[in-house]
Kinemage of the C-alpha trace (Angstrom):
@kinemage 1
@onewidth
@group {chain A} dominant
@subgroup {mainchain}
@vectorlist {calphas} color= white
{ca unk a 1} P -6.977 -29.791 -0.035
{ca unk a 2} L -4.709 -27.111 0.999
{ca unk a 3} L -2.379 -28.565 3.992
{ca unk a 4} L -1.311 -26.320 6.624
{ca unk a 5} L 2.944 -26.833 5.986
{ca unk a 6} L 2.111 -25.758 2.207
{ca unk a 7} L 0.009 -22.339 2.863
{ca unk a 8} L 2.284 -21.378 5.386
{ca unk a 9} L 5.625 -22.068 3.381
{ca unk a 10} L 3.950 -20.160 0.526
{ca unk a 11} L 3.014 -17.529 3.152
{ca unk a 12} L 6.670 -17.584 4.611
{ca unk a 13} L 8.182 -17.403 0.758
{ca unk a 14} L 5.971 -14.398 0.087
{ca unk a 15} L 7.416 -12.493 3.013
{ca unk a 16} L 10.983 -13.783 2.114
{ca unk a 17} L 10.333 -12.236 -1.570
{ca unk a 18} L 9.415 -8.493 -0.150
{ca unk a 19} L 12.404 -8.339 1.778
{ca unk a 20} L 14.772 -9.661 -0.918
{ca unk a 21} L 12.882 -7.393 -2.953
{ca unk a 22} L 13.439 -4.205 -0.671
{ca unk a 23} L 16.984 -5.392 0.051
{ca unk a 24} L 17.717 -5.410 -3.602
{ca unk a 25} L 16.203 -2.025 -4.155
{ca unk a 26} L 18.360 -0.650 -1.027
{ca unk a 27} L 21.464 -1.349 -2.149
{ca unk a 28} L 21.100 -0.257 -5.757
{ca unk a 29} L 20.265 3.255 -3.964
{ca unk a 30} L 22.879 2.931 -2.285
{ca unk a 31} L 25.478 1.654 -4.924
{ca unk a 32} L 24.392 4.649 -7.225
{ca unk a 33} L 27.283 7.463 -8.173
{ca unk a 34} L 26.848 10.649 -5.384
{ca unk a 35} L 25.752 13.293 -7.745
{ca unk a 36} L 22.982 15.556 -8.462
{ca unk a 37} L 22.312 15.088 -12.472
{ca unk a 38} L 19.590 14.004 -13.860
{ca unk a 39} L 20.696 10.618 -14.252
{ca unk a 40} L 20.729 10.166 -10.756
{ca unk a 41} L 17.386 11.719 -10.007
{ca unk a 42} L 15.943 9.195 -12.646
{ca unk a 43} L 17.585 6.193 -11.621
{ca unk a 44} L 16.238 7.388 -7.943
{ca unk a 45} L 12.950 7.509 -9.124
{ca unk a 46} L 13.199 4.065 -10.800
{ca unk a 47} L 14.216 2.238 -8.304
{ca unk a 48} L 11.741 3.434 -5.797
{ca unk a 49} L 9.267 2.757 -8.405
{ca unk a 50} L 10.724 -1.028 -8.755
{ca unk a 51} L 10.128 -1.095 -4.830
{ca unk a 52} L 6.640 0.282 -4.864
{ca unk a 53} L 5.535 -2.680 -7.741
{ca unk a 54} L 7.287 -4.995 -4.946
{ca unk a 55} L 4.992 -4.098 -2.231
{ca unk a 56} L 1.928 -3.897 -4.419
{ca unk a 57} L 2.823 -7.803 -4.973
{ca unk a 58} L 3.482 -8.314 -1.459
{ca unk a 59} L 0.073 -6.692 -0.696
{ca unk a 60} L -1.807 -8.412 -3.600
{ca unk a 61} L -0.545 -11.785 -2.080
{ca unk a 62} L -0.964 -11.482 1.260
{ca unk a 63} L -4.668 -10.706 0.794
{ca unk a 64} L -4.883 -13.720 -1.470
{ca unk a 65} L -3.258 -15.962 1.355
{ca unk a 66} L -4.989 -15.267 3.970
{ca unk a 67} L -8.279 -15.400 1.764
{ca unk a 68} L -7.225 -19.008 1.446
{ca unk a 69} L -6.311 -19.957 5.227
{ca unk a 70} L -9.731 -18.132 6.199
{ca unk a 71} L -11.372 -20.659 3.674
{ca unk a 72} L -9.183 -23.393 5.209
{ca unk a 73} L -9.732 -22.723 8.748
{ca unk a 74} L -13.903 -22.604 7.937
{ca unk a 75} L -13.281 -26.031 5.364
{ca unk a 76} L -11.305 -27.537 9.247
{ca unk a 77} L -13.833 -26.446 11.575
{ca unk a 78} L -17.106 -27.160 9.353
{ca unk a 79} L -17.814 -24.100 8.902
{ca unk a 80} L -19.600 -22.612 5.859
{ca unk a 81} L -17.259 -20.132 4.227
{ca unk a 82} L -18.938 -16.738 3.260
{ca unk a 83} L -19.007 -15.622 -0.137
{ca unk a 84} L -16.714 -12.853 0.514
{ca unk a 85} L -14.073 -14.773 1.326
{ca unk a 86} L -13.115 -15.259 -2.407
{ca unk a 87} L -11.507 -18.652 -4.411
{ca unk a 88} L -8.096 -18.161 -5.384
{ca unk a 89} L -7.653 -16.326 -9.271
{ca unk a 90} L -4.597 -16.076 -10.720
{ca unk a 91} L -1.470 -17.124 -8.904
{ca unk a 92} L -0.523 -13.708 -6.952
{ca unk a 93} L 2.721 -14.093 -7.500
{ca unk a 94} L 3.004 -15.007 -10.986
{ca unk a 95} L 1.676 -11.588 -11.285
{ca unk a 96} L 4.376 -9.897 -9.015
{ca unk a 97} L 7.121 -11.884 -10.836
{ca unk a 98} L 5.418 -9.976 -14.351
{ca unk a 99} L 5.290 -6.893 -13.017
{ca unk a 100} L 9.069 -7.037 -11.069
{ca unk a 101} L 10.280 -8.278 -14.830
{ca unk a 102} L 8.566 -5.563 -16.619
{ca unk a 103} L 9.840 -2.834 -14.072
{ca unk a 104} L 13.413 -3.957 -14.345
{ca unk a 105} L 12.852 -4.068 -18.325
{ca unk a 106} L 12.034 -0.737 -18.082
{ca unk a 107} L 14.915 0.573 -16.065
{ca unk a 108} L 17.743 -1.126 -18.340
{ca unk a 109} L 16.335 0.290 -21.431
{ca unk a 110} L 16.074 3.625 -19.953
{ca unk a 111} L 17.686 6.171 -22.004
{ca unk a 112} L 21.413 7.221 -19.970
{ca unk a 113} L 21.704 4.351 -18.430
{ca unk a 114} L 25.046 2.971 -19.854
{ca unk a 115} L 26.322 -0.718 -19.688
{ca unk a 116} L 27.458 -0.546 -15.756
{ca unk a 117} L 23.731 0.369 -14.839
{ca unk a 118} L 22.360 -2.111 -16.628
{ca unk a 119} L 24.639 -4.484 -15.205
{ca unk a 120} L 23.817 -3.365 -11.618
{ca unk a 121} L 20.057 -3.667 -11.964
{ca unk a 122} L 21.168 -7.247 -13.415
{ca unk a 123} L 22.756 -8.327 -10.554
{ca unk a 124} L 20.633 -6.496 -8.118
{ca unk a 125} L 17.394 -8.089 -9.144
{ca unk a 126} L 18.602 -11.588 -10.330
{ca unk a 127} L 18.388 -13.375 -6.522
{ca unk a 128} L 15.095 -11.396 -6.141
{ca unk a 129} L 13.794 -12.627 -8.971
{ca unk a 130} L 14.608 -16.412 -8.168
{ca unk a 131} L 12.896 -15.720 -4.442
{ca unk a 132} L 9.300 -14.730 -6.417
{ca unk a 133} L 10.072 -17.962 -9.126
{ca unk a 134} L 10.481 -20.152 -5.990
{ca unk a 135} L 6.743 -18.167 -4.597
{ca unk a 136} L 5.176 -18.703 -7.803
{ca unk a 137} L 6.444 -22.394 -7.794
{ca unk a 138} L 4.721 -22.465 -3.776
{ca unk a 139} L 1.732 -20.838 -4.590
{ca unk a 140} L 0.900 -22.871 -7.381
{ca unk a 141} L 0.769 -26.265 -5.108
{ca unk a 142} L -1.997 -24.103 -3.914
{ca unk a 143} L -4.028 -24.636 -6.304
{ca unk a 144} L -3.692 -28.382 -7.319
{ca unk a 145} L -6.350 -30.474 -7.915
{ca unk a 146} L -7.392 -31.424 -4.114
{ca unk a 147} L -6.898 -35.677 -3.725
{ca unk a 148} L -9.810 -36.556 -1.355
C-alpha cells in the first residue's frame, strides 16, 4: 500500500530533481566562454538539449505520480479505479536518470570540447545526478510489495 508521506516525498523529490536539473543547466550557460564560434553555439545547443531531456523526465514522472495518488485516493475512498488510470511501469525516474546520463555522455565526448568542458559538465551535473538517484531510490518504495 502506497502511504501518503511516501508518494508525496517521491512527488516533492521529483520537483527537487527538475530544478537542480535546470539550475545545473543555467549555470553551465552561463559559465561558458563569451564568444561566437562554433564551439559555443554547440555547447549552447547541448546544454539546452540536456535541459529539454530534464523536463521530459519531469513530465514523464509527474504523470506517473499523480496516476498513482488518483489510484490511491479511489483505493482510500472505496472507490473503483478506472482503467485509465494506469498501474505504475517502469520506475519514471530510473528512466530520467538514463536519459540525463546518456545526454551528459554525449556532451563530454563531443568533438572540441577539451578537458575544462568536460570537467564543467562533470561538476555541473554530478549534484543533479545524485537528486534523480535519491528519486529513483523514492520512487521505487513505490512499488514494494504492499504488506496488508
Amino acid at each position: 500500500m502506497i502511504t501518503q508521506a511516501t508518494l508525496t516525498d517521491a512527488m516533492r523529490r521529483t520537483s527537487q530533481a527538475y530544478a537542480e536539473g535546470l539550475a545545473a543547466v543555467m549555470k553551465a550557460i552561463g559559465d561558458l566562454p563569451r564568444d561566437s564560434g562554433e564551439f559555443h553555439r554547440h555547447a549552447l545547443e547541448q546544454w539546452l538539449s540536456l535541459a529539454r531531456t530534464n523536463k521530459d523526465g519531469f513530465v514523464a514522472a509527474v504523470n506517473q505520480g499523480f496516476d498513482m495518488w488518483e489510484r490511491e485516493c479511489r483505493r482510500v475512498a472505496g472507490a473503483p479505479h478506472p482503467s485509465s488510470a494506469a498501474a505504475p511501469g517502469t520506475n519514471p525516474m530510473q528512466a530520467w536518470l538514463e536519459n540525463w546520463q546518456r545526454a551528459v555522455g554525449a556532451m563530454t565526448t563531443a568533438g572540441g570540447a577539451g578537458e575544462a568542458y568536460r570537467d564543467l559538465v562533470r561538476r555541473q551535473t554530478e549534484l543533479v545526478q545524485q537528486a534523480l538517484l535519491d528519486g529513483v531510490r523514492m520512487w521505487g518504495r513505490l512499488w514494494q510489495p504492499s504488506e496488508r
